[in-house]
N, C-alpha and C positions, 0 to 999 in steps of 0.2 A: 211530108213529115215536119213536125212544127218544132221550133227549139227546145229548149227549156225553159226559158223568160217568156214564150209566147203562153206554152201549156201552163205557167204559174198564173199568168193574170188570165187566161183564161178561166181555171179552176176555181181561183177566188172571184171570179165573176158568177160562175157557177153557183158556187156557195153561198153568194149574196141570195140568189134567188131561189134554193132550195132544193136544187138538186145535184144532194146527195151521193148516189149512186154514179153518178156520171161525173163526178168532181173526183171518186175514187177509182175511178179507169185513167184518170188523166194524170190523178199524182201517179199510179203505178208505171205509167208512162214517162213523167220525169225522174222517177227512181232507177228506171233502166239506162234511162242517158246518164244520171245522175246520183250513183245510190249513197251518197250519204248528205243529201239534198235536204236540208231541215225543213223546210216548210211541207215537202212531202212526206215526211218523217214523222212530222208532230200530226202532221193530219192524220195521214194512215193510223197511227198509232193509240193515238188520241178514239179514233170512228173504231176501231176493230174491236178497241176496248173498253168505248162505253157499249158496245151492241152485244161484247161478249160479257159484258156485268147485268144487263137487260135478259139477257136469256138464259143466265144463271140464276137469276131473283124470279123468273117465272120458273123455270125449275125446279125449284126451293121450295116453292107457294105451294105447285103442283104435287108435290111430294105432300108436304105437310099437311095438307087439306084431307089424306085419308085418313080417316080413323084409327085404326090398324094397318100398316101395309105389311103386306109380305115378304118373305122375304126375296123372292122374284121382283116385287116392285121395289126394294130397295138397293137391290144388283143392279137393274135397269135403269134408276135414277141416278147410280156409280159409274157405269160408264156411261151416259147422255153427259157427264160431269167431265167424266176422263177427255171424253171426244170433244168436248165443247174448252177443255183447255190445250188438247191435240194440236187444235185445228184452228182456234181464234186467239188463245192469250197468248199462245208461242208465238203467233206472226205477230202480236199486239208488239210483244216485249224485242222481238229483231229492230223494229220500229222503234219503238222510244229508247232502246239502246242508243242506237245512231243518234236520235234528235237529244240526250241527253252528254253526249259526248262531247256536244256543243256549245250548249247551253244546259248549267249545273241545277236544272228546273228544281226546287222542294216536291210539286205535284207531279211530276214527273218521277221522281225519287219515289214519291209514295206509291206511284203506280206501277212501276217496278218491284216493289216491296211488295206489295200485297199479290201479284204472280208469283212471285216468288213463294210466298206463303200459301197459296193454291196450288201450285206443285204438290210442296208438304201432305196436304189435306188427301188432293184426288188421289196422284200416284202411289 
């Protein structure tokens, strides 16, 4: 089991090289030793939430792109919506809670705010 300082400059070594995916198993792993750990906080937070704004804008496209949809395809684009703030902007905003409680980030504030306002829309 590796510390916390070892998994931190691991991850950011990680990250330098572009992966991703395995930079995010590692902050999860300093979040459990450590959970209001800012560097894994901003990062989690940060990655969940641009990947959950990424697949809300293909979403969006996807929706928009039919001519007419129906009313089945516009249910089914409501909850793909509902579930993608379910399940990625809730964990985003646990995350930038923590890293914002730290550090009084403006982008962070706004990334916060606009979940928030997502809420509003889906639920």
């Amino acid at each position: 089991s590796f510390s916390v300082s070892e998994l931190l400059v691991l991850a950011q070594r990680l990250t330098d090289i572009g992966e991703v995916r395995l930079t995010q198993e590692l902050y999860r792993q300093v979040i459990a030793q450590d959970p209001n750990n800012l560097n894994a906080n901003l990062f989690l937070g940060n990655y969940i939430y641009l990947r959950a704004e990424k697949e809300r804008r293909r979403l969006l496209f996807n929706y928009e792109r039919k001519r007419k949809p129906t009313h089945m395809e516009y249910v089914e684009y409501r909850n793909k919506l509902k579930d993608l703030y379910t399940f990625s902007y809730c964990e985003a905003y646990i995350y930038l809670t923590k890293a914002y409680a730290k550090i009084k980030s403006v982008e962070i504030r706004r990334m916060l705010a606009h979940i928030d306002k997502l809420k509003d829309e889906v639920l």
